[in-house]
VODO-545460 format. One record per residue (C-alpha): residue in three letters; residue number from 1; y, x, z. Coordinates in Angstrom, 1 decimal, always signed. Each point is the difference from the previous one (the first is absolute). Example, Ala and Ser with C-alpha at 12.3 -4.5 7.8 and 13.67 -1.06 7.14 Angstrom:
2
r:k:py:px:pz
ALA:1:-4.5:+12.3:+7.8
SER:2:+3.4:+1.4:-0.7
# end
This chain:
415
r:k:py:px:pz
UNK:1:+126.1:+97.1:+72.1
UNK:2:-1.4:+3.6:-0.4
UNK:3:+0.2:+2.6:+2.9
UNK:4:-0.5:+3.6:+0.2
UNK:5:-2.3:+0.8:+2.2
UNK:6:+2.6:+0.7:+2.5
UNK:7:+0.2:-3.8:+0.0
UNK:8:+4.0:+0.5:-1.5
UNK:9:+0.6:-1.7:-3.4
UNK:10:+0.9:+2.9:-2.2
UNK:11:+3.5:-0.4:-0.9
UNK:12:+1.7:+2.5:-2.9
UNK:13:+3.5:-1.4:+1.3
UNK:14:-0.5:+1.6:+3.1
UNK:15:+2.2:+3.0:+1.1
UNK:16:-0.9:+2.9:+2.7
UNK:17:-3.3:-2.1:+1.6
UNK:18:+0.0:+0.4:+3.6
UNK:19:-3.2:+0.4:+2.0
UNK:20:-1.4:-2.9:+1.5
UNK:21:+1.4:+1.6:+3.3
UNK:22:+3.2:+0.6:-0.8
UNK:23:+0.4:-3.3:-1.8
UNK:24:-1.1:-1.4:+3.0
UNK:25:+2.7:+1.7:+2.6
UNK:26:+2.4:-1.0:-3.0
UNK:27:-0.7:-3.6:-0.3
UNK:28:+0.3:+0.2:+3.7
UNK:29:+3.0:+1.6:+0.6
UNK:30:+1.8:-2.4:-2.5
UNK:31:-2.2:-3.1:+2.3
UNK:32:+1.2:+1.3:+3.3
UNK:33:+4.0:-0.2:-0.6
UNK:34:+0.0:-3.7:+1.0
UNK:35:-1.8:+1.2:+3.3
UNK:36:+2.3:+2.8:+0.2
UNK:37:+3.1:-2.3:-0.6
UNK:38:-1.5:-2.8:+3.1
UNK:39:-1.6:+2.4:+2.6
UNK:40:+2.2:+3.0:+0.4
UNK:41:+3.1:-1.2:+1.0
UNK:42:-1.3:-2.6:+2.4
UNK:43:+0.3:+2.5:+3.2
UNK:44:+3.5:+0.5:-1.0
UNK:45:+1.1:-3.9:+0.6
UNK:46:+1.9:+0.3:+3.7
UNK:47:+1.6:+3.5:-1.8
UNK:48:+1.3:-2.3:-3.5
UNK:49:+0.8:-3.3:+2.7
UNK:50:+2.2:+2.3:+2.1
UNK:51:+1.5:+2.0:-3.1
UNK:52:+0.9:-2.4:-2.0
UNK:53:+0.9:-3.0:+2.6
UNK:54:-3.0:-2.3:-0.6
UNK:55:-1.9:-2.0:+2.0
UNK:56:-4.2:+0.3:-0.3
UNK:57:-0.1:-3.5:-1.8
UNK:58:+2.1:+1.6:-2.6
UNK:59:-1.7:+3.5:-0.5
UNK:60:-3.1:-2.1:+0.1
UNK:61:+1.3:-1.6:-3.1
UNK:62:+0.3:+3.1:-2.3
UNK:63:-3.7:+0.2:+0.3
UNK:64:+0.0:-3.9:-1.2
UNK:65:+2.1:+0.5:-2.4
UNK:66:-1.7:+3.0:-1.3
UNK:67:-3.4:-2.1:-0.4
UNK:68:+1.6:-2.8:-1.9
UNK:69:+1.3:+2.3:-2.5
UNK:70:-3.2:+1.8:-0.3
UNK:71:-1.8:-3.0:-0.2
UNK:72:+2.5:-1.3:-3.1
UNK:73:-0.2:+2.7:-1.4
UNK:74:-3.2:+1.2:-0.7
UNK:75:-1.0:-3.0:-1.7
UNK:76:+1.7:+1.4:-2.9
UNK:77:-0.7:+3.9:+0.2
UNK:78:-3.6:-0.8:-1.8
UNK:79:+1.8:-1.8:-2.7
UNK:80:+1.7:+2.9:-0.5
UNK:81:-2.8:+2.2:+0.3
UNK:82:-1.6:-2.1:-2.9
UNK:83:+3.0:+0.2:-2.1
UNK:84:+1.6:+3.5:+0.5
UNK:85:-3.0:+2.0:+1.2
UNK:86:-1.2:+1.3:+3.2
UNK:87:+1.9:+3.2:+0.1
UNK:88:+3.0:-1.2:-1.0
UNK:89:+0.3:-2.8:+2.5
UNK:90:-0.9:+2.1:+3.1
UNK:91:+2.2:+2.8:-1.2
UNK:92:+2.9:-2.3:-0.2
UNK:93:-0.3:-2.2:+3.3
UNK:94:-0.7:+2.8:+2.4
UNK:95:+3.3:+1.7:-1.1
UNK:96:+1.3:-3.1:+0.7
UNK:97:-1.4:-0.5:+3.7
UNK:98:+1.3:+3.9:+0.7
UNK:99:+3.6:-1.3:-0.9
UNK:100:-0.4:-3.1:+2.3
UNK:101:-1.5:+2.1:+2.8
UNK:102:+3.7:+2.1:-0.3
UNK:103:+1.3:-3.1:+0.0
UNK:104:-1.8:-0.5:+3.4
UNK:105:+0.8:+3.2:+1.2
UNK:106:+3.7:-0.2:-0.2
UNK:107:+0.5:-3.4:+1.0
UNK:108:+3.0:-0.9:+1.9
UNK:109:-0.9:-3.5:+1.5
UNK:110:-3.1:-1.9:+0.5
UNK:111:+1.5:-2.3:-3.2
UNK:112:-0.6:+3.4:-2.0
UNK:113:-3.3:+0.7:+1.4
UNK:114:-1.3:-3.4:-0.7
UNK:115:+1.2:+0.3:-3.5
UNK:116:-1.8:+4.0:-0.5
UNK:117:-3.3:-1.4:+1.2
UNK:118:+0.2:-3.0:-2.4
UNK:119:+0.1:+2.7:-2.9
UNK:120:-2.7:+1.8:+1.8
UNK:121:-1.7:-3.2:-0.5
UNK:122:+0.5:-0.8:-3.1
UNK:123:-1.7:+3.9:-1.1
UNK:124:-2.3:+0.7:+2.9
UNK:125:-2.9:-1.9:-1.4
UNK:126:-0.3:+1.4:-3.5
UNK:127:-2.5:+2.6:+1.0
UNK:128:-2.7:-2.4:+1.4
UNK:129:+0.1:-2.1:-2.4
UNK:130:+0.2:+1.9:-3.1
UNK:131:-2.9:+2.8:+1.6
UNK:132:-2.3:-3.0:+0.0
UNK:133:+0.4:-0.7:-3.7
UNK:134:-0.5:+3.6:-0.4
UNK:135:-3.2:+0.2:+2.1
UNK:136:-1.0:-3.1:-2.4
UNK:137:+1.1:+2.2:-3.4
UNK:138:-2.2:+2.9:+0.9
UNK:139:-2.9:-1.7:+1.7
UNK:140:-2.6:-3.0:+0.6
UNK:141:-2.7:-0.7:+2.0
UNK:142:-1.2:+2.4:+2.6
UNK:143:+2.6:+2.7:-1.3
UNK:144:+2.8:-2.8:+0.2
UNK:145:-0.7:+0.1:+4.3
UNK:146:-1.0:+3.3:+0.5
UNK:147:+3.7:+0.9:-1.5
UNK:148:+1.5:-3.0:+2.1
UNK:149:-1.7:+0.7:+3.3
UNK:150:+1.3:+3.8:-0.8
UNK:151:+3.4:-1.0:-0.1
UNK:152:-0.2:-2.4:+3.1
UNK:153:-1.6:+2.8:+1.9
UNK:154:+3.4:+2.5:-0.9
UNK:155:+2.1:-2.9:-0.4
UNK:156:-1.2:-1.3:+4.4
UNK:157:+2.1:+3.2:+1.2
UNK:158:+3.3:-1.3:-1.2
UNK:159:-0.1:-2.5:+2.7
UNK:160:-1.1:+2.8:+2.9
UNK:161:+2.4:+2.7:-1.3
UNK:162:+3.8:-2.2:-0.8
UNK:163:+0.2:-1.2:+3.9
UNK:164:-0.6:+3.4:+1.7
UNK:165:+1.8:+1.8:-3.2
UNK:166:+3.3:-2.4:+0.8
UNK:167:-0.4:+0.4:+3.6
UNK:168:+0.3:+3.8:-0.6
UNK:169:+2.6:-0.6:-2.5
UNK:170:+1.7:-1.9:+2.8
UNK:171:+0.3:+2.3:+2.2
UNK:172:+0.2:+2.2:-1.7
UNK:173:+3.3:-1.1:-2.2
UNK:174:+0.5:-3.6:+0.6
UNK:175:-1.2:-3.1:-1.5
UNK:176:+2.1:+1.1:-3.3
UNK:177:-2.4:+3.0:-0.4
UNK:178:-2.7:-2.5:-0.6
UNK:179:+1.6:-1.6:-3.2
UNK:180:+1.3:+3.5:-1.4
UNK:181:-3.5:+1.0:-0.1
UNK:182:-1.5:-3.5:-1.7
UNK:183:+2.6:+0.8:-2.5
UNK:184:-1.1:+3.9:-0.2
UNK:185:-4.0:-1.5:-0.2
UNK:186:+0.8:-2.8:-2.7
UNK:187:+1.3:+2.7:-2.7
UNK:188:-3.0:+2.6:+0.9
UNK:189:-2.2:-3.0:-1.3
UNK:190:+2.2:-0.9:-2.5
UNK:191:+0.3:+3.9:-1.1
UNK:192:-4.0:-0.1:+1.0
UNK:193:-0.7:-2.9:-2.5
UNK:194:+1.9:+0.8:-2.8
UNK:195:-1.5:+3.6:-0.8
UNK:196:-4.0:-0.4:+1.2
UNK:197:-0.9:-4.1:-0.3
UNK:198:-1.4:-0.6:-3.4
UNK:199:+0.9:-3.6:-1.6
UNK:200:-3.3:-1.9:+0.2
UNK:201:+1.3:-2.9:-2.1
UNK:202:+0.2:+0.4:-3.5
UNK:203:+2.7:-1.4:-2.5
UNK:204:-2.4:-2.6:-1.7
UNK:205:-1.0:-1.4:+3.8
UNK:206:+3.4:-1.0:+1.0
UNK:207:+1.4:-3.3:+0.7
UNK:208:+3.2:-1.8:-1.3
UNK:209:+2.3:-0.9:+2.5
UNK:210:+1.2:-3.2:-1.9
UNK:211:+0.5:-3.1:+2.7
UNK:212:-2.3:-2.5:-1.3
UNK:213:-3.1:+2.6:-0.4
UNK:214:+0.9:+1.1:+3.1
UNK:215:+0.2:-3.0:+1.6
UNK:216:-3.1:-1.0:-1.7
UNK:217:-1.7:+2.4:+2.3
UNK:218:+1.4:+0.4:+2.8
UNK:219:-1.3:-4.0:+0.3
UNK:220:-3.4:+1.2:-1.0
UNK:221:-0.1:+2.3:+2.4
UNK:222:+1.1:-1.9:+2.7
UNK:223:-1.5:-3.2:-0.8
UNK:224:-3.6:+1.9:-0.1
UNK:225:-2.0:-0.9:+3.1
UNK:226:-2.3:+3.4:+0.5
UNK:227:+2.7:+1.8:-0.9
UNK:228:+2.6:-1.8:+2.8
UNK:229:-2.8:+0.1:+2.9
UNK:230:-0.6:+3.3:-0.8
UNK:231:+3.5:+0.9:+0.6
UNK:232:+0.3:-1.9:+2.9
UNK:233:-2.8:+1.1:+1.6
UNK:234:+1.5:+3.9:-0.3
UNK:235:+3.6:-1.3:+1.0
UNK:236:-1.5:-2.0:+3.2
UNK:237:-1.9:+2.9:+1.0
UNK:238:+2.6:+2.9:-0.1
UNK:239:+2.1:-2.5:+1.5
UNK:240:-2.3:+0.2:+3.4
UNK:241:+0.6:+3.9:+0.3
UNK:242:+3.7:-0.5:-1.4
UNK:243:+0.8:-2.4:+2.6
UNK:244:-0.2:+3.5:+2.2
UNK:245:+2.1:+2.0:-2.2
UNK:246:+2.8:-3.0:+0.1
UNK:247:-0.3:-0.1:+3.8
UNK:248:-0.2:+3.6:+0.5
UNK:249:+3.5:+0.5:+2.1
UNK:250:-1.1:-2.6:+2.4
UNK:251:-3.9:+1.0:+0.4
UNK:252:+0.8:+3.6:+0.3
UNK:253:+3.2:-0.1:+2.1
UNK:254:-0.4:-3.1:+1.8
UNK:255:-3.6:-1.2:+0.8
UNK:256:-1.4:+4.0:+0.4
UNK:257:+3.1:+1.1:+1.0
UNK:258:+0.1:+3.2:-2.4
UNK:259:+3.0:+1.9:-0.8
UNK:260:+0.6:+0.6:-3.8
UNK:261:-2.8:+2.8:-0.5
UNK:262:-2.5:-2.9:+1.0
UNK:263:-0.2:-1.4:-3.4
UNK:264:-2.9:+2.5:-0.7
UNK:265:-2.1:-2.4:+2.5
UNK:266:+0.4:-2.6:-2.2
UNK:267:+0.0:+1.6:-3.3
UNK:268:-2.5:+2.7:+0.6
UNK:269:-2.9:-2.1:+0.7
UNK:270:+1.0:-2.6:-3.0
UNK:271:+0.1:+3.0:-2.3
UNK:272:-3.5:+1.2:+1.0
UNK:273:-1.3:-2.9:-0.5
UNK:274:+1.4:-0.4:-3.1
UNK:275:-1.0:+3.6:-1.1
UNK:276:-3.8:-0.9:+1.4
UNK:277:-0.2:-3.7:-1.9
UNK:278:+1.5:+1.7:-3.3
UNK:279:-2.6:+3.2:-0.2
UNK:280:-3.1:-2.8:+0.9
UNK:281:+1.6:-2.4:-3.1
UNK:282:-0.3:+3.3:-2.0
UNK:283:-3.1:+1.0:+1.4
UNK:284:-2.0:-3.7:-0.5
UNK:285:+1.6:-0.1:-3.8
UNK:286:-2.9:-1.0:-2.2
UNK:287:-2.6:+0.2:+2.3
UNK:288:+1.7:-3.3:+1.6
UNK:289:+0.9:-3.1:-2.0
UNK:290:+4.0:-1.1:+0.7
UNK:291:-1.3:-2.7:+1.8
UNK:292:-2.2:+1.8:+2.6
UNK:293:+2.7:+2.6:+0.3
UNK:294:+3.0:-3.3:+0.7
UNK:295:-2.7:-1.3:+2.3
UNK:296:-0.3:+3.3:+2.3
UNK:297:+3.7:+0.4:+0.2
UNK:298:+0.2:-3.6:+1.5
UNK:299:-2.5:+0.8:+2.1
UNK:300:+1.7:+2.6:+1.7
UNK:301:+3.6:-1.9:-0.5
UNK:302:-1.2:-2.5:+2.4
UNK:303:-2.2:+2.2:+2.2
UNK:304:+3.9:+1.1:+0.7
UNK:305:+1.2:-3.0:+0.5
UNK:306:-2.3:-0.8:+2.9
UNK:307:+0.6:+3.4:+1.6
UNK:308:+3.8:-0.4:-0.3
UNK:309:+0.2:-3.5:+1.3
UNK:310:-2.6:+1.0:+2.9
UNK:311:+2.4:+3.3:+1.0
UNK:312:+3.7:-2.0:-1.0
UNK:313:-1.6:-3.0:+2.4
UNK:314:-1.6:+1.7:+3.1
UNK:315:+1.6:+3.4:+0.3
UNK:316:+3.6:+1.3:+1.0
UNK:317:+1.7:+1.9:-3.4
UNK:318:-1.1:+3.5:-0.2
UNK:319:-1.0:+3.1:-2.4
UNK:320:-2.5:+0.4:-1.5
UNK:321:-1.6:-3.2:+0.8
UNK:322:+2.5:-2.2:-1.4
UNK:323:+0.0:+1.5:-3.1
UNK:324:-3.4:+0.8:-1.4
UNK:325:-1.3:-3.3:-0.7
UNK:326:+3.0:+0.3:-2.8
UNK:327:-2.0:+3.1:-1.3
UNK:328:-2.8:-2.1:-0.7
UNK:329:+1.5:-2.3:-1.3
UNK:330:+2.1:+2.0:-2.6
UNK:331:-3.5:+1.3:-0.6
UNK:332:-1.5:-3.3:-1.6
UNK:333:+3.4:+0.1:-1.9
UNK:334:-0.5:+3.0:-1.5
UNK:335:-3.7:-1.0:-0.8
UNK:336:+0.6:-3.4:-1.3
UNK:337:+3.4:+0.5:-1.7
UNK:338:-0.9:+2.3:-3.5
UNK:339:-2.7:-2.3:-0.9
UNK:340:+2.3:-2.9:+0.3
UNK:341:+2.6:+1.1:-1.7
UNK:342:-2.0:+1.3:-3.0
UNK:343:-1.6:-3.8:-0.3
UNK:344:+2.9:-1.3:-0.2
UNK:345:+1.7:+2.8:-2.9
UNK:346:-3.5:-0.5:-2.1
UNK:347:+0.9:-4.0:-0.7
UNK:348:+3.2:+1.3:-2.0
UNK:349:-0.9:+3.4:-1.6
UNK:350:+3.0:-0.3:-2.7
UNK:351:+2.4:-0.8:+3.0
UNK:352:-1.7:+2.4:+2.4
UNK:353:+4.0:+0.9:+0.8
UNK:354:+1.1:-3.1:+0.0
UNK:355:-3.1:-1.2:+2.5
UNK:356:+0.4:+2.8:+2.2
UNK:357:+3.3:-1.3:+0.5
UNK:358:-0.3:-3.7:+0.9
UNK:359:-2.9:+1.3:+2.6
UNK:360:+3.2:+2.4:+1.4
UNK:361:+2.3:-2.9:+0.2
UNK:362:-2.8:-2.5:+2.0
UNK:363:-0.3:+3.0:+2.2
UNK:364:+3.5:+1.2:+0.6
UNK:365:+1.1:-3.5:-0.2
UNK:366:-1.9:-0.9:+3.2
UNK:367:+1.3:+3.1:+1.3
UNK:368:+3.4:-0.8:-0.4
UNK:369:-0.9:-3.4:+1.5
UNK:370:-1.4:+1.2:+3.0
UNK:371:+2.4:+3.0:+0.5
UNK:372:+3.0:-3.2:+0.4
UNK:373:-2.5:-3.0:+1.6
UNK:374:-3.3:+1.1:+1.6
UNK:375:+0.4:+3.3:+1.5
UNK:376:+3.0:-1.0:+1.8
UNK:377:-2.0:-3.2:+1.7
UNK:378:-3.1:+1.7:+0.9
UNK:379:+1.7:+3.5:+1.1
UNK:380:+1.0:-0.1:+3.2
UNK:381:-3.6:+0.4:+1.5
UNK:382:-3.3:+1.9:-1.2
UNK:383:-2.0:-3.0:+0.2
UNK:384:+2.4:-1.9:-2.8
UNK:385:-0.2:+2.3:-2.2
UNK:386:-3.8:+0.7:+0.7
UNK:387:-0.2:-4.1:-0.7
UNK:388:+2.2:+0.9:-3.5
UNK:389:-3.2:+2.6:-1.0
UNK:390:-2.0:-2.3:+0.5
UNK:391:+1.3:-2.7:-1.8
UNK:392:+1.1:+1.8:-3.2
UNK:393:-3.5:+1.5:-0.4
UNK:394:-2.0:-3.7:+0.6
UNK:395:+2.3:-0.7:-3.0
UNK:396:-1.2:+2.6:-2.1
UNK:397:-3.2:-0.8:+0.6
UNK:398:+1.0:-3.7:-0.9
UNK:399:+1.3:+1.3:-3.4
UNK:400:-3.3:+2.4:-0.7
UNK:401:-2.2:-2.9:+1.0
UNK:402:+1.9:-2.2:-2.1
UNK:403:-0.7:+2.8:-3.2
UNK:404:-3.1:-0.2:+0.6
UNK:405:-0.5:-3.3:-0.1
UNK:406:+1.6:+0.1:-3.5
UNK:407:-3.0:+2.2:-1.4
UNK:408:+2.8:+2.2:-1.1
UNK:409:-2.4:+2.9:+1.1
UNK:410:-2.7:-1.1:-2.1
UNK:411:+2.6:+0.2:-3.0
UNK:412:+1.3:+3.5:+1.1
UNK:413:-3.0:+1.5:+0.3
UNK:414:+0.9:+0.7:+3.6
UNK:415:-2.9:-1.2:+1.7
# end
């Protein structure tokens, strides 16, 4: 399809175009709720145990049942991306998770809490998935990564900034403060969204949502091989830095013996790293194929692994040494995850929300699945869940191998 030379699609149906800056810090705002929603009330669980009568297991589970909700649900906010529009869908859900973060906020009972982060759930993951589609709308190629690795590189803060944010708001307030002010940044966005993003999908593009059609491809999608290792292979590997995030109470509190401002050890590092791999992804778009770019971003995810295994086995728990290897690590991520992802939208460009949703639900599926089985296993020491990095990454590499092997990069073009 024709490009201006700006490499976006020129589009009469668009209203008020945003710079490729500002679209950027947009799309990643809207990304960064589900962050937002996970990491910064996680210093405030002995403060919501003691207030509301709970025991850790059980504050531990609104995180769980926040994932599975997310994970359900966001295999259906592309389908509606496709059907309603862009706008319209993002608009609508993150008014939605504002309401269930009041929900949060004024719950009586742990009962009430679990049932305010299952509607956060169900709304949080709109923004992700429907910014990818939009990345997709406007660009391809080179332009397609250098806007993705742009919104990774804003979107990395969110994990550095909601710990140490609900810390303050802690102590600040109490544990309530930190829900108020989800609520408060959900309709900003929504607000945000409604009067600057322009609708990048026009009427003629979009998708029925009758059940047989739709069926039709969600089957298609799923039952597509390059597609599916794709998606794994981005799932598995978040899932090796995620692990972290899950385990965070115990790392931080526990094994380095951190109060609650100590989350910045862990998440300041991650986010640098993050920040780093996502400006080289931008940087090496077009001058490096996807597949030279996946490469160097495994290179470096194991180069971590090593380290962190080497430090988790030999040494007692400490800062900063116990923590940098994740830096590196969440470096490869950054670097290998845009290319990835964008493989895996180009096999379904009429479904591009649709896609961008099923790759959501592998990853926040295997979220939720670790969140209530494998974090809780390999927790209670640094070399467990150094062992958990390491075994979530060899099966990303498994699943990119395994790609490979299928020539799907010779059919791509990504080679």
């Amino acid at each position: 399809m024709r490009t201006t030379t700006s490499g976006v699609r020129p589009k009469a149906y668009m209203i008020r175009p945003l710079t490729h800056a500002r679209l950027a810090s947009l799309l990643a705002a809207l990304s960064s709720i589900g962050p937002f929603a996970i990491d910064a009330y996680l210093p405030a669980f002995p403060a919501i145990a003691a207030a509301l009568g709970a025991s850790r297991l059980e504050v531990q589970q609104t995180l769980t049942i926040y994932m599975v909700a997310l994970a359900s649900m966001v295999l259906w906010h592309g389908a509606l991306a496709d059907r309603f529009g862009r706008r319209r869908v993002l608009v609508a859900l993150t008014v939605v998770f504002a309401l269930a973060s009041l929900v949060c906020a004024l719950a009586p009972s742990i009962e009430w809490l679990w049932f305010g982060r299952a509607l956060q759930g169900l709304s949080g993951g709109a923004g992700i998935v429907v910014g990818r589609a939009v990345v997709r709308d406007l660009h391809e190629g080179p332009q397609a990564q250098r806007l993705m690795s742009r919104v990774m590189l804003i979107f990395a803060l969110a994990p550095a900034l909601a710990p140490m944010l609900g810390a303050g708001l802690l102590a600040l307030a109490g544990w309530r403060a930190i829900f108020f002010f989800l609520a408060l940044f959900g309709l900003a966005l929504a607000w945000t969204t409604w009067r600057f993003l322009p609708e990048t999908l026009a009427e003629e593009d979009r998708q029925p949502l009758h059940p047989r059609p739709l069926l039709r491809a969600y089957l298609a999608i799923f039952r597509h091989p390059a597609f599916m290792l794709l998606a794994l292979g981005v799932a598995l590997n978040f899932n090796g830095f995620f692990l972290y995030v899950l385990s965070a109470p115990v790392f931080i509190l526990e094994h380095l013996s951190l109060g609650s401002g100590g989350f910045v050890w862990l998440f300041g590092p991650a986010v640098g790293g993050m920040m780093i791999g996502s400006t080289l992804s931008e940087r090496v778009a077009g001058r490096w194929s996807p597949v030279r770019t996946v490469g160097f971003g495994f290179v470096l995810m194991f180069a971590a692994v090593v380290a962190n295994a080497a430090v988790s086995g030999l040494l007692v728990p400490a800062v900063p040494v116990s923590v940098l290897p994740i830096g590196l690590f969440s470096c490869g991520m950054a670097v290998a995850m845009p290319s990835m992802s964008l493989l895996g939208l180009e096999i379904f460009p009429e479904r591009r929300g649709m896609a961008s949703s099923c790759q959501s639900f592998l990853q926040i599926g295997f979220n939720a699945a670790s969140s209530a089985l494998v974090a809780p296993l390999l927790w209670s020491s640094p070399l467990g869940l150094a062992s958990g990095m390491g075994m979530f990454t060899a099966l990303g590499l498994c699943a990119w191998m395994a790609w490979w092997r299928l020539g799907a990069h010779v059919r791509e073009g990504a080679a």
